[in-house]
N, C-alpha and C positions, 0 to 999 in steps of 0.2 A: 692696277687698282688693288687694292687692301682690302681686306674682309669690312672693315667698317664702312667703306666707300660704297661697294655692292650691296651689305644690308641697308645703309640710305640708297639707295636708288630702288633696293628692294618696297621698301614699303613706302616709299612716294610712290610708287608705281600703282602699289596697291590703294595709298588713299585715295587718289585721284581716280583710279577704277571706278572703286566704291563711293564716294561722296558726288559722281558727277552721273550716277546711275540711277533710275526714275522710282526704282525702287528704296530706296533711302530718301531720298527728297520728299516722296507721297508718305515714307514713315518718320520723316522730320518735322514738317508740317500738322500733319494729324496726332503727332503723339508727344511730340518733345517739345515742339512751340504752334501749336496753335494758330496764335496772334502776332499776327505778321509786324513785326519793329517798321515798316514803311514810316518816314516823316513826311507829315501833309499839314496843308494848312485848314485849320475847323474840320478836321478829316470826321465822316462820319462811316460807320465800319457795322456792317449786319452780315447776318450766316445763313445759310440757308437757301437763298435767295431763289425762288420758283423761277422752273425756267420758262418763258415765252414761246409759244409756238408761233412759227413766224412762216410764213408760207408764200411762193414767189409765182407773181401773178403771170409770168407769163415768160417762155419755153427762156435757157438757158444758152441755146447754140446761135454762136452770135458770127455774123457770117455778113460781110457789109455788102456781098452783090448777092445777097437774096432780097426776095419781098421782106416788106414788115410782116412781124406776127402779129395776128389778130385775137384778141380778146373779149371776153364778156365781161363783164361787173354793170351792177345796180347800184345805181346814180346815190337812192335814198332806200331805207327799210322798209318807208314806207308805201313809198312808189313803187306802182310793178311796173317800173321803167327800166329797157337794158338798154345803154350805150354800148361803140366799140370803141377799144382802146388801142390803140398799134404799141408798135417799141418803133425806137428811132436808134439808128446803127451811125457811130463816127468813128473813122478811122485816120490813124496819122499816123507814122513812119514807126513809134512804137507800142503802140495799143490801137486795139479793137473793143470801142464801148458803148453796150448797150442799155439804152433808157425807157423805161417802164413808162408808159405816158399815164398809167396810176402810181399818183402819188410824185409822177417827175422821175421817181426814183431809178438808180443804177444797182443792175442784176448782173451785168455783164463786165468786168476787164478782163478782157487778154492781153497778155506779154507776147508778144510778134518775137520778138527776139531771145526767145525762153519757151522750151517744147518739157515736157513730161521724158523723161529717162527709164521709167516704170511704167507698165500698166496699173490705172490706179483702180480704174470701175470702170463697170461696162460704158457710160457714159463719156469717159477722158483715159483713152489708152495711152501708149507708148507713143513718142511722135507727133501727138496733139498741140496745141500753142496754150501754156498755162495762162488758165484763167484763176484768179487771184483770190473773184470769190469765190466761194466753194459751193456745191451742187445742194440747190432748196433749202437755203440756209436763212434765207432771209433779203434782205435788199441795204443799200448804200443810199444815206444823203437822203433819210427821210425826216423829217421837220416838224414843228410845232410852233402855234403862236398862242400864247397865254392857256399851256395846256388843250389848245385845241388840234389834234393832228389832223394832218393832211395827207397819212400814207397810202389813205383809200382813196383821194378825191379823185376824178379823174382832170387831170392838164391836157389842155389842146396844144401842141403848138404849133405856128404860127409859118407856116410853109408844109405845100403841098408835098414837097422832097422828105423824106423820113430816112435817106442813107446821105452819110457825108463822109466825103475824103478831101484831108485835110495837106497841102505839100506843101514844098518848099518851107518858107519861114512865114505861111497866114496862119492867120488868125480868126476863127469863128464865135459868133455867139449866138447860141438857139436858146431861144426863150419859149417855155411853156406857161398857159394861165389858165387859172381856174375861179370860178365866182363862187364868192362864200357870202351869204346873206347881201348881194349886194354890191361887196366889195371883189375889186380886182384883188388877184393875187396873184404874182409874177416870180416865175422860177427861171435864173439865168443858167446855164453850161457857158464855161468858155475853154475853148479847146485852142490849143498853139501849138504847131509842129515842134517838136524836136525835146520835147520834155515830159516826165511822167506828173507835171502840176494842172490839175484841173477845179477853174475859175468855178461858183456857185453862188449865184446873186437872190437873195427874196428881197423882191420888191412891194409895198403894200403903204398905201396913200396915209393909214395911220397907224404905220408899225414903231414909230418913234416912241418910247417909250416901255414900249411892250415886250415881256421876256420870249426870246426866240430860242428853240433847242435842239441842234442840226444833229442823227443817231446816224451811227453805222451801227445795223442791225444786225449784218452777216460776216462777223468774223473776217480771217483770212486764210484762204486755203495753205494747205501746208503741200507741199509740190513734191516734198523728196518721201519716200517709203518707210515708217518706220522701223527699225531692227530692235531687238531686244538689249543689246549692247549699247548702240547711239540711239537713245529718246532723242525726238523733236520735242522739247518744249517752246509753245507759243507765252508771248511775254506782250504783260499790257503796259503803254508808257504815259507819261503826260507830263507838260512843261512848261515854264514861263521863258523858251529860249536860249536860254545860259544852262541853267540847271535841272536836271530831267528826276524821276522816279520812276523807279520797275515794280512790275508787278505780276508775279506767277502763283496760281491758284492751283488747286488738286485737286477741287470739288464746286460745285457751283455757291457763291459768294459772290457778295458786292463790294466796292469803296465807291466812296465818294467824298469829294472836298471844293473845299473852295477857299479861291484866290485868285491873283492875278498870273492868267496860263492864258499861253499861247496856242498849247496845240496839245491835241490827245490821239491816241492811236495805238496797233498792236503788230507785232512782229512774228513772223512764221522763221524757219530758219534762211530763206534766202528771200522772203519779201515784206513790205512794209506798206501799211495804211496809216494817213494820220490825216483827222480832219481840224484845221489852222482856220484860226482868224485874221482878219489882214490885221489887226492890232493890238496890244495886249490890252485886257480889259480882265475888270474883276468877273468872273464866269462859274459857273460850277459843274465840276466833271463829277461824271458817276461809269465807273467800269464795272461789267456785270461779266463774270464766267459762264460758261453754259458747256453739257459734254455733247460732245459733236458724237452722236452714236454712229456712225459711219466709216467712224477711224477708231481703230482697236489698234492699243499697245500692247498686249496682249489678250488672253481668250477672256479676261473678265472685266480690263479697264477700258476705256473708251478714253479720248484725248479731250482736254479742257480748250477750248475757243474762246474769243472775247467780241462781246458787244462794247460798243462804249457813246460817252456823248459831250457835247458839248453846247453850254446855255451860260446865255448872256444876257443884257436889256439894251435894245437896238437904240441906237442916238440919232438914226434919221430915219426915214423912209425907205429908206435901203442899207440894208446888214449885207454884207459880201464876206465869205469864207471860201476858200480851197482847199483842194483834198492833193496830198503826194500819196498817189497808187503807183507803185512800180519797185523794182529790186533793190537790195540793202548795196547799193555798191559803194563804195567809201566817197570817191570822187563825186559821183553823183550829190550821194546827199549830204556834203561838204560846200553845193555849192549854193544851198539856201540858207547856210547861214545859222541853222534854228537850234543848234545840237541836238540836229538828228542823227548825227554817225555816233553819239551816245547810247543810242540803242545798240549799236551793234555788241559788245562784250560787257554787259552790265554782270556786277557781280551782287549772289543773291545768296539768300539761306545761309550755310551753315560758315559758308567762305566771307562772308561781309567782315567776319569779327577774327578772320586770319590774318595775324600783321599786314590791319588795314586795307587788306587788300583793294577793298572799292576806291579805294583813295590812288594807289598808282598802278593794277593790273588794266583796266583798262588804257588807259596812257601809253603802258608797254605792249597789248596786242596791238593797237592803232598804228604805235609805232612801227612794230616789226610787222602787220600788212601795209603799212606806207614802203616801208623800206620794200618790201615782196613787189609790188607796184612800178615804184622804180627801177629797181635792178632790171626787172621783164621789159619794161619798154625800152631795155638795152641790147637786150639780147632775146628777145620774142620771144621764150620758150619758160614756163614755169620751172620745170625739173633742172633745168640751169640753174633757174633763181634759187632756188632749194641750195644748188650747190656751192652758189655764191655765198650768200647767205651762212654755211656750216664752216665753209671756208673763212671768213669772214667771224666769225666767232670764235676759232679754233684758234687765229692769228690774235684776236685781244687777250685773248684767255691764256697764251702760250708762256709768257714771261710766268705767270702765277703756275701753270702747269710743271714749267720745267724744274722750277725751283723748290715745287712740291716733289714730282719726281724723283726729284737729285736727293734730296732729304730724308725718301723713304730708304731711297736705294744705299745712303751712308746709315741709315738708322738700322737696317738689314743686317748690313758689315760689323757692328756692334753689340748686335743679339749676343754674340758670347762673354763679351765682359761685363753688358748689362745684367746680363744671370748670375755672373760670378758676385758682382755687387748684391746681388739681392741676398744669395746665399750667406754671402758673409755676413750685411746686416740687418737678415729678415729678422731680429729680433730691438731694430732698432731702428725705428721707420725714418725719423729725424736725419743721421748721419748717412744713411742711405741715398735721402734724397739729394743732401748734400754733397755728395761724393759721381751721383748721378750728375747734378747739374755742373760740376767741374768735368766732369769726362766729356758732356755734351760743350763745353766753352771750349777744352782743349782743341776738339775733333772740331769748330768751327760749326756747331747743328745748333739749328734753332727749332725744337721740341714743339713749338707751339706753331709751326709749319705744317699744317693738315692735309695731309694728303686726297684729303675728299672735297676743298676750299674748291677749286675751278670747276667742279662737276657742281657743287652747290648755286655759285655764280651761273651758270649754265641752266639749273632747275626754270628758274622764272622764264628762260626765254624757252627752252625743253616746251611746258605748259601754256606758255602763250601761243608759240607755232601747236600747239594742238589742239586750242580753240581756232583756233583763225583759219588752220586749213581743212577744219570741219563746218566754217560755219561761214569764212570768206567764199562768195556768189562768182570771184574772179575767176579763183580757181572751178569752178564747175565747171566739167567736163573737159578742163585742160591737160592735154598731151604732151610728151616730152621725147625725148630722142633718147633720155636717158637711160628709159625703159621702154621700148616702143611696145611691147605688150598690153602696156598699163592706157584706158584711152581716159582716165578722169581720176586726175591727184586727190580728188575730194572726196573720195569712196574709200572702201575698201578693196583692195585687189580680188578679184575674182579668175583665175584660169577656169574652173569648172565648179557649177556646186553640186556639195557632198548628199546625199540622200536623207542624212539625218544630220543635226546639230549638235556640238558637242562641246560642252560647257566651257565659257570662255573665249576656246574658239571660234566657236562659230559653223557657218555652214558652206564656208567658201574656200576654196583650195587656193592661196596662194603660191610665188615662187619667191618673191623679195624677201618676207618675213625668216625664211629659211636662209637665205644670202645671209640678213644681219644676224641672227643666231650662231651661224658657223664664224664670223667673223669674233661674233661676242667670245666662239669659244678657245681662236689662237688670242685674240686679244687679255682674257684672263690667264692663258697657259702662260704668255710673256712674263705678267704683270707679279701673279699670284705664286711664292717661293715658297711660302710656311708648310710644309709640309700637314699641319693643323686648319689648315682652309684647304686646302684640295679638291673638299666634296662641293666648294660655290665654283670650280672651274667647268664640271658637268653639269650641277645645276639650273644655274643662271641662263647658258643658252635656250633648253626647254624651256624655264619659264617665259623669258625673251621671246622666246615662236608664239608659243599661247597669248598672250598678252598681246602682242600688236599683231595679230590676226585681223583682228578686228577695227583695229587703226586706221585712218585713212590714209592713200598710199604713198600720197606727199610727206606725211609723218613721219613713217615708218623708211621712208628715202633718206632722210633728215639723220634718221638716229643710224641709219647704217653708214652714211658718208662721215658721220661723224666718229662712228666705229674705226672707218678705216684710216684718218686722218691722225684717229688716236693711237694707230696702229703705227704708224709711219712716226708719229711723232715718238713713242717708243723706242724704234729703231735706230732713230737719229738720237735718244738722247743713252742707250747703250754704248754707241759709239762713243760720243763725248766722254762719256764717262770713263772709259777704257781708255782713252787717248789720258784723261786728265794723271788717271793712276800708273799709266806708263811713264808720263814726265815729271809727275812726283816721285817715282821710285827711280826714275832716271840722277834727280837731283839729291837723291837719297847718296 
């Protein structure tokens, strides 16, 4: 690599640092634009937005062979009438969820197949089964009809059993009701083994007609630990199916719009809610931020949450929505059909307006964790796939590499007669040049051959594998053979942590990051001749350590096997090169 090659990889390295760090983002938003460019349809956009205090009627730890929990609430204001309320527990091969029988509402998913990695609170330590909402946050799938809610009413329903386990491939439906002046009102669940889509029917003898507006009130937990380095930002979405919109807040605010949308919902980095209509209909979403003081990015920020909602005018007696509660996994939510795997790599803020990027970055992470996906169900083991994958890129990239290579390495060989030209006609820029591009025709070089062109080509995929294996759910807590050390690609390597923090770095002792560093720094001793670049040969490996310290460890896998592959291809193309100039001087 050449001096100008390392200074681009230099300061990508640095912008991507810094534009995808929570601290630029919170001071891009608040000071340089405000006013979020989102496109919506009749969008209506207010600031400020007070936040709701929303408080959950009954205990949190949801447990399908315990009793129900029992609760109090008054019927009316005015009545000193107290009923009791239970929770009702369903369980199916991947969740555990539980329903508030105020309001009907859901306080409770747990992910069976997804534990907590961290201690997060005293309440969900390490080892626990993630539950999605997060702790007194509010409730799920609470309703309205013409403005009137129902999140306090109390629903009975309709069997004595209040726990349910769901197998094989059945199918349940519990129905809770409640009377409102009179009128039935019928609240469906329908639960189906083997999927995270859960069925939500209101039933109501003259609801035709009438606007109905189903909220997710409590956000969605965020399950991984935040680091000062990797922010979790939660993202809120909404769609007519095809075509989706993001939406990331730094302070409590509203949107809301209206058209014809299918489904609205919000993203944690490894889970998703979103409450769908079975059909599309003209509807109006309204998504409200709120700071979740629970979770601290640091000692003064607290993390942004989202409520959200959806309202429509019912066409019969019965409005049917469901909700997908469960993980971002590509397959998964590929196979509803709704472009929901569009959430997963939306590009926001300051990157939307970077050649295009929203137009084909996401496309290219999809791509390259499709690709990641299949290569693994070849060879089970992610750290393979990494190395397939570098391998596999090294091999497209190779013809453009060599022939960059080969070009630096003859344009080296040249340094003395190009000087001699300058000398002679540094007072004559014209016949210079001139004289220049006949020596580069003679010598067979083609000047406008960049030696930094395959490592440019490389950038987009470099950036996409560094979203995707910080943000793809496959990889969590996947192992490799590679590094048997390392027990989660998705992190950051940790051997021991440091007692204090140290900028950049971090506070976790790796050993990989140090591999690819030493490797960066026979790799420039090869590469780097000029005797006037020398200082990027010691350099570059320090900052290389510092910088993907923090990396996750799949990442930083990536950029070392690619280190060494660049090393070998090196060796191999000194050789040629040496072969080609002994049988030219041979023929001499």
């Amino acid at each position: 690599m050449n001096r100008n090659t390392l200074l681009a990889i230099f300061l990508i390295l640095v912008v991507v640092t810094l534009f995808s760090s929570e601290t630029y983002n919170k001071f891009f938003y608040e000071n340089i634009y405000p006013k979020k460019p989102y496109i919506t349809h009749n969008k209506q956009y207010s600031k400020n937005t007070q936040k709701q205090d929303v408080t959950i009627d009954s205990t949190e730890t949801v447990k399908s062979d315990t009793a129900p929990v029992v609760t109090e609430t008054n019927v009316s204001e005015k009545a000193d009438v107290t009923i009791k309320a239970d929770s009702v527990f369903v369980e199916t091969d991947d969740m555990i969820v539980c329903i508030d029988e105020i309001g009907a509402s859901i306080v409770s998913i747990k992910m069976k197949k997804f534990k907590y990695n961290e201690d997060k609170n005293k309440n969900r330590k390490k080892g626990d089964l993630i539950d999605i909402i997060p702790n007194n946050s509010g409730k799920g799938m609470n309703f309205s009809i013409n403005k009137s809610d129902y999140s306090n009413k109390v629903f009975k329903i309709n069997s004595v059993n209040k726990n349910f386990k769901i197998e094989n491939s059945d199918e349940k439906i519990i129905s809770f009701e409640t009377d409102d002046n009179g009128q039935k009102v019928i609240k469906q669940y329908v639960f189906k083994n083997g999927t995270y889509k859960i069925g939500c029917n209101v039933i109501r003898n003259d609801l035709s007609g009438k606007n109905i507006e189903m909220r997710w009130d409590c956000g969605v937990e965020e399950s991984e630990k935040n680091k000062p380095m990797q922010p979790e930002i939660r993202t809120a979405h909404y769609s007519d199916g095809k075509y989706s919109q993001h939406l990331q807040f730094t302070k409590e605010d509203k949107e809301s719009s209206s058209g014809s949308y299918k489904w609205a919902g919000v993203t944690s980095k490894y889970f998703f809610v979103a409450i769908v209509n079975e059909s599309n209909k003209d509807a109006d979403i309204a998504i409200n931020s709120f700071k979740d003081e629970k979770e601290v990015v640091d000692k003064k920020n607290s993390t942004i949450n989202y409520k959200f909602s959806y309202a429509t005018i019912a066409e019969n007696q019965k409005e049917s929505f469901w909700i997908y509660a469960g993980p971002n996994d590509y397959e998964e939510l590929r196979k509803y059909n709704l472009a929901f795997d569009n959430n997963l790599f939306p590009v926001l803020s300051w990157a939307k307006w970077l050649f295009f990027s929203d137009k084909w970055f996401p496309a290219l992470a999809e791509g390259v964790l499709w690709l990641l996906i299949h290569l693994y169900k070849i060879v089970k083991d992610y750290g393979v796939t990494i190395f397939l994958l570098t391998l596999l890129v090294k091999l497209v990239t190779y013809p453009m590499t060599y022939s960059s290579m080969k070009s630096m390495s003859r344009m080296r060989d040249l340094q003395p007669k190009i000087t001699q030209l300058r000398e002679k006609h540094k007072n004559n820029p014209r016949k210079m040049n001139e004289e220049m591009m006949a020596l580069y025709k003679k010598e067979g070089i083609n000047p406008l051959n960049p030696g930094c062109l395959p490592m440019f080509l490389q950038m987009p995929i470099f950036i996409s594998l560094f979203v995707v294996l910080r943000k793809a759910i496959e990889l969590r807590g996947a192992e490799t053979v590679i590094i048997p050390w390392i027990n989660d690609l998705s992190k950051p390597e940790m051997i021991f942590q440091l007692p204090f923090s140290i900028p950049l770095y971090g506070d976790n002792f790796a050993i990989l990051p140090i591999i690819m560093a030493v490797l960066t720094y026979f790799q420039n001793k090869m590469t780097i001749k000029d005797p006037n670049q020398k200082a990027m040969i010691y350099f570059m490996p320090p900052f290389m350590l510092v910088l993907f310290n923090s990396f996750s460890a799949g990442l930083v896998l990536y950029w070392t096997l690619s280190s060494v592959f660049a090393i070998i291809q090196q060796v191999l193309l000194d050789k040629q090169l040496k072969k080609n100039e002994v049988i030219k001087n041979a023929k001499k």
